[in-house]
C-alpha positions in Angstrom: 11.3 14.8 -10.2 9.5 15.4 -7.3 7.8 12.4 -5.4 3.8 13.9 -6.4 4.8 13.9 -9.9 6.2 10.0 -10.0 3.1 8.9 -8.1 0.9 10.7 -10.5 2.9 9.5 -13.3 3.1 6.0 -12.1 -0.9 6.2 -11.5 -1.2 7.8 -15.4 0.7 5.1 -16.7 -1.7 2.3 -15.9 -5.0 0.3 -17.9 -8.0 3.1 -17.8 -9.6 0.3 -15.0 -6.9 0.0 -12.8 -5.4 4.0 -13.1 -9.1 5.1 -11.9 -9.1 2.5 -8.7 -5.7 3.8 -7.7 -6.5 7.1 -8.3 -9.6 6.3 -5.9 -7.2 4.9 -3.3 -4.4 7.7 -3.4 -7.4 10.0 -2.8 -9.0 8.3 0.1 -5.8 7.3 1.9 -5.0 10.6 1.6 -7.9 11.4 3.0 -7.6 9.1 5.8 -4.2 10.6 6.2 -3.8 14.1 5.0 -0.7 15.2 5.2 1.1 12.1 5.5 4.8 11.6 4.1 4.6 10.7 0.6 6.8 7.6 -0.9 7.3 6.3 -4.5 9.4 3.6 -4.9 10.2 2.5 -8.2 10.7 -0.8 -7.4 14.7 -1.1 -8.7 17.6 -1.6 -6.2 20.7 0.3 -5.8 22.2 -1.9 -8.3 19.2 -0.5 -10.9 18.1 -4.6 -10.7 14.2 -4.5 -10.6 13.6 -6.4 -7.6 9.8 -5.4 -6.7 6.6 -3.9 -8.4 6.8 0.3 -8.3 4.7 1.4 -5.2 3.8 4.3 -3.9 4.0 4.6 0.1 2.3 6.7 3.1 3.3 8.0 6.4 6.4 6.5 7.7 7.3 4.4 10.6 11.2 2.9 12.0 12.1 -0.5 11.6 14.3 -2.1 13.6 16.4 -4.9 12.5 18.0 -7.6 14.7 21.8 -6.4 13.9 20.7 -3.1 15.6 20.5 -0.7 12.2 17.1 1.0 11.6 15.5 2.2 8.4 12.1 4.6 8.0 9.6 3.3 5.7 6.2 3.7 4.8 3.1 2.7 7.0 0.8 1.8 4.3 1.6 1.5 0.8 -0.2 1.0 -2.7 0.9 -1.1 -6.2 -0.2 -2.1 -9.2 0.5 -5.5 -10.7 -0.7 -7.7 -13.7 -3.7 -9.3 -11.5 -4.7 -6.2 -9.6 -3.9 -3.9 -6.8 -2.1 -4.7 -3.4 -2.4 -2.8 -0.3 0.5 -3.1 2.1 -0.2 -2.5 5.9 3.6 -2.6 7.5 4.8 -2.6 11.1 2.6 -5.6 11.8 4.3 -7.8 14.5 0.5 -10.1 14.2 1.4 -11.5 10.6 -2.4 -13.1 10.6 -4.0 -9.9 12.0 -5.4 -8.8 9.1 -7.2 -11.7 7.9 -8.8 -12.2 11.1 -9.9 -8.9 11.5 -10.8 -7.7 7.8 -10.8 -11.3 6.1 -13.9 -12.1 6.9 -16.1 -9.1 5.5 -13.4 -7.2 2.5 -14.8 -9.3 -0.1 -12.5 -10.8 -3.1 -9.3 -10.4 -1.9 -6.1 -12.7 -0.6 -4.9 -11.4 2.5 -1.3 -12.0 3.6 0.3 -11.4 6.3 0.8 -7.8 5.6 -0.5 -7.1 2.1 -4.5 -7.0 0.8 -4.7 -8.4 -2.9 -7.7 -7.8 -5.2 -8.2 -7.9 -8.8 -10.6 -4.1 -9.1 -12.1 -1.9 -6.2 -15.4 -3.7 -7.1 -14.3 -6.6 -6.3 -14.1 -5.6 -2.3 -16.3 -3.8 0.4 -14.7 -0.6 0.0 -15.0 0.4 3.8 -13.4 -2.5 4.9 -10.5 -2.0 2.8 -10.5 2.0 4.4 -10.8 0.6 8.1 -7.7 -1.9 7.5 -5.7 1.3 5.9 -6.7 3.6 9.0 -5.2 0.5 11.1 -2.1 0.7 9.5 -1.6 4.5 10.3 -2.9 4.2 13.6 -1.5 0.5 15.3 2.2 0.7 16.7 
């Protein structure tokens, strides 16, 4: 199955709430981003063993691991889980960046050091949320 039809899919799938605020999001980060590589990871590993929630990713960057090996994956990424709706921003070597600079102002939502929880798109300054996303396509 081809990646577009997992992601839409895995957006279908969800509560009526939470499939029309991450339909909302896949819409405006593709906006932000059009064109961007598109991920879905279906949260198993290679063993089948669920290890994480599904997630659907954006863009791509290269990380680089101490031993030396390297791996692409995405710059910005999207999940669903029982409480709400992460964000991921990867590739940040500041782990607090993004609560100083969105924590403030993004409303109800936990910040970590590289994922934005909230419980429902209402729940956050919208615009916030979109200038933290265009920071994860943009930074190094």
């Amino acid at each position: 199955m081809a990646i577009e039809k997992h992601i839409i899919a895995y957006i279908t799938a969800q509560p009526e709430s939470k499939r029309q605020d991450l339909q909302t999001l896949h819409q405006l980060i593709l906006k932000v981003n059009p064109g961007c590589k598109l991920w879905f990871l279906d949260g198993k590993n290679e063993q089948g063993k669920i290890v994480s929630h599904p997630n659907i990713g954006y863009g791509a960057y290269t990380i680089n691991y101490a031993d030396g090996s390297k791996r692409e994956f995405y710059k910005v990424g999207l999940s669903a889980h029982t409480t709400g709706i992460s964000v991921y921003i990867m590739g940040l070597e500041d782990k607090l960046y993004l609560a100083k600079a969105f924590g403030a102002t993004i409303g109800k939502a936990k910040i970590t050091g590289y994922c934005i929880r909230f419980k429902a798109l209402k729940d956050i300054h919208l615009p916030v949320l979109m200038s933290a996303i265009q920071f994860g396509f943009t930074h190094k």
